[in-house]
C-alpha positions as CSV (number, residue, x, y, z in Angstrom):
1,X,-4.2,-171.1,64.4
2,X,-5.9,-168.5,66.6
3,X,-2.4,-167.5,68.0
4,X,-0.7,-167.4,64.7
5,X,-3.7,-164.9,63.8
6,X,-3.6,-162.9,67.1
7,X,1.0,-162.8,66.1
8,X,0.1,-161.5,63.0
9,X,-2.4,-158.6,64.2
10,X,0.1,-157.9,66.8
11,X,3.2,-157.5,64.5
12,X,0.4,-155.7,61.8
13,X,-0.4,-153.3,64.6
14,X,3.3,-152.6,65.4
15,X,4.4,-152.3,62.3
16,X,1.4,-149.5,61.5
17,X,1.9,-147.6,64.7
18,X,4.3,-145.0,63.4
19,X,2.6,-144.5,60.1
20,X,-0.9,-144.0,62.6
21,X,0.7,-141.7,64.4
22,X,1.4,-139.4,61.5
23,X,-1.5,-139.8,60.4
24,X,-3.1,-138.5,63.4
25,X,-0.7,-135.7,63.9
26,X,-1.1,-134.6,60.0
27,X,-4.8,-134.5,60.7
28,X,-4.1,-132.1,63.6
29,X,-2.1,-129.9,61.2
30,X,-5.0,-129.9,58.5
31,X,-7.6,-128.6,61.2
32,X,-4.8,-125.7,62.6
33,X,-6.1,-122.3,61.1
34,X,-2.4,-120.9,59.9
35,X,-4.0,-117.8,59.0
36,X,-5.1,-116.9,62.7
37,X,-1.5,-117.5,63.4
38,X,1.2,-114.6,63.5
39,X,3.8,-115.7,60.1
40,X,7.5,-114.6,60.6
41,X,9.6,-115.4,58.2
42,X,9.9,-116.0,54.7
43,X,11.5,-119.2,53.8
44,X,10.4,-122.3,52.7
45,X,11.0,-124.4,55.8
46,X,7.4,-124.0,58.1
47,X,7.3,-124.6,61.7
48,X,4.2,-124.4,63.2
49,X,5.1,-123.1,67.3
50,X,3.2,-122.7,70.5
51,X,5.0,-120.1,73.2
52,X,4.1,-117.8,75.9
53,X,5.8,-114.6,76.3
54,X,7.4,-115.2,79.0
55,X,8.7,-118.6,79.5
56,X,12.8,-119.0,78.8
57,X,12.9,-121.9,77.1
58,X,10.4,-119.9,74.1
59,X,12.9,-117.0,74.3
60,X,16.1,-119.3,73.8
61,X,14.0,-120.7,70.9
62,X,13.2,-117.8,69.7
63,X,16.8,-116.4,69.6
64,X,17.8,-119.3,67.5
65,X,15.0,-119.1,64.8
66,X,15.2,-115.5,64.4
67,X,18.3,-115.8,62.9
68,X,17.2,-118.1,60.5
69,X,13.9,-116.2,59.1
70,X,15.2,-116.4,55.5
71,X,15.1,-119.9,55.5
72,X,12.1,-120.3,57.8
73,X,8.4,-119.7,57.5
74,X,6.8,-120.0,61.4
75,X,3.4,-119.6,61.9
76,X,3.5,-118.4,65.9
77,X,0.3,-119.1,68.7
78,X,0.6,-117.3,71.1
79,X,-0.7,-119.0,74.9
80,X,-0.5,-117.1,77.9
81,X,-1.0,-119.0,81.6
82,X,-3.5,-116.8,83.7
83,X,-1.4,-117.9,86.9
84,X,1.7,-116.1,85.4
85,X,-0.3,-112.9,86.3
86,X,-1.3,-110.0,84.5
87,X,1.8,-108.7,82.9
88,X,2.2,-112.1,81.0
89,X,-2.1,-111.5,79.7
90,X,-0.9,-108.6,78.9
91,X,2.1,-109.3,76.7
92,X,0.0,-111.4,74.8
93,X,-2.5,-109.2,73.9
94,X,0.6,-107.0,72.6
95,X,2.0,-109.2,70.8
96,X,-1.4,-110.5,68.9
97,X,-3.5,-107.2,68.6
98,X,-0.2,-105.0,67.9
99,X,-0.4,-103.7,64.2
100,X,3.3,-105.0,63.4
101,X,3.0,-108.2,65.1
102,X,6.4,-109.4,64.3
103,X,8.2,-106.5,65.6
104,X,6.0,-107.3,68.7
105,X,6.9,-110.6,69.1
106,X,10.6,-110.1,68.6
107,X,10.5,-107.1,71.3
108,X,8.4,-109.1,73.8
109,X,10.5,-112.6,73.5
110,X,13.7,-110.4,73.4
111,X,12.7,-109.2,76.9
112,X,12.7,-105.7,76.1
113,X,9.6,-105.1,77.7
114,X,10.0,-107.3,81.1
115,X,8.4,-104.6,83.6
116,X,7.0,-102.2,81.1
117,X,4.4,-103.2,78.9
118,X,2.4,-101.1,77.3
119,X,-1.1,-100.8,77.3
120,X,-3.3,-102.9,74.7
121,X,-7.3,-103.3,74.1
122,X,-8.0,-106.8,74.4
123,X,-8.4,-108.6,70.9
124,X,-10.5,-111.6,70.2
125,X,-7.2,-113.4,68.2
126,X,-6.1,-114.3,71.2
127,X,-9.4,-116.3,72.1
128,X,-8.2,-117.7,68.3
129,X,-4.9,-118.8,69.5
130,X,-6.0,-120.5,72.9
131,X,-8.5,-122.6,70.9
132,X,-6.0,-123.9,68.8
133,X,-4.2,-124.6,72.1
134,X,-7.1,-126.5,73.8
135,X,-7.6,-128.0,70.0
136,X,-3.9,-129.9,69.9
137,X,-4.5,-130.4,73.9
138,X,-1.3,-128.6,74.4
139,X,-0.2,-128.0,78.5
140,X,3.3,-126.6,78.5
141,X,5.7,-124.5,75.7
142,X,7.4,-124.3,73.6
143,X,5.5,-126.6,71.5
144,X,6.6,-127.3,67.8
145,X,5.0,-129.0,64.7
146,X,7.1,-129.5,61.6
147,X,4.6,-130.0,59.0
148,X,7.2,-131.5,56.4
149,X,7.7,-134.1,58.8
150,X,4.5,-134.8,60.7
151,X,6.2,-134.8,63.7
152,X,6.1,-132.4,67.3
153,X,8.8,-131.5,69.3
154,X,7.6,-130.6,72.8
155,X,9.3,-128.2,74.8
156,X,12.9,-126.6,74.0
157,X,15.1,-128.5,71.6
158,X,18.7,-127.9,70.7
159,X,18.4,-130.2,67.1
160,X,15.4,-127.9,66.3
161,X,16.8,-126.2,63.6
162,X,18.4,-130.1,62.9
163,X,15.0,-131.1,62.3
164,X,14.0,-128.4,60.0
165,X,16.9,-128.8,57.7
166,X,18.6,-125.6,58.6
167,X,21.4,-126.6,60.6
168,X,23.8,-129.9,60.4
């Protein structure tokens, strides 16, 4: 009897995992302030992304959704890594406290600036964006949440636009 009972909350357990899981990670979506975020894009498809502004796998990314920003909503946190150095901090403050943040974002992941940034005041938003970070207990980029589906994709993912229902 007892190991029919401890078989049964086995398979019950099993069975429930996936369904836990998305609970968990739709919780985590609930609790992300979207509004902190920068919002590219005007589609109906949302991706929630984590990048920094200088790591290659976020640019490739980044090339591939721009494309698709019709069809896309993406809701951007920005997350620089101190140990990159100075010009990284400092590409994230441009790209958060700049007035068009979009255009900022596309010019920084583009690489345009690589070796010439300009200038920025520090800005609190970007304290904003590494909470969320520290919130969702993220350690390397790019990091992507697809609300629709309660799922994240962690690091750089060819079937990402796959996933969001863009591409075949």
């Amino acid at each position: 009897m007892r190991k029919a009972v401890l078989l049964l909350l086995i398979t019950f357990t099993l069975a429930t995992a996936g369904s836990l899981y998305e609970l968990l990670i739709k919780e985590q979506i609930r609790s992300i302030p979207k509004e902190k975020a920068i919002i590219v894009g005007s589609g109906k498809k949302e991706l929630i992304t984590v990048i920094n502004p200088d790591c290659p796998h976020c640019r490739a990314e980044w090339k591939e959704l721009k494309n698709h920003l019709d069809q896309l909503k993406v809701y951007v946190f920005v997350f620089p890594f101190k140990t990159w150095g100075e010009e990284n901090l400092k590409k994230s403050y441009y790209i958060v406290c700049s007035e068009d943040k979009a255009k900022a974002l596309d010019e920084v992941l583009s690489g345009k600036l690589d070796g010439n940034v300009p200038d920025v005041e520090k800005c609190e938003l970007v304290d904003e964006h590494l909470k969320v970070v520290e919130m969702l207990g993220i350690n390397g980029v790019p990091y992507n949440i697809i609300p629709e589906k309660n799922k994240i994709i962690e690091g750089f993912s060819a079937d990402l636009l796959k996933e969001l229902g863009i591409k075949q």
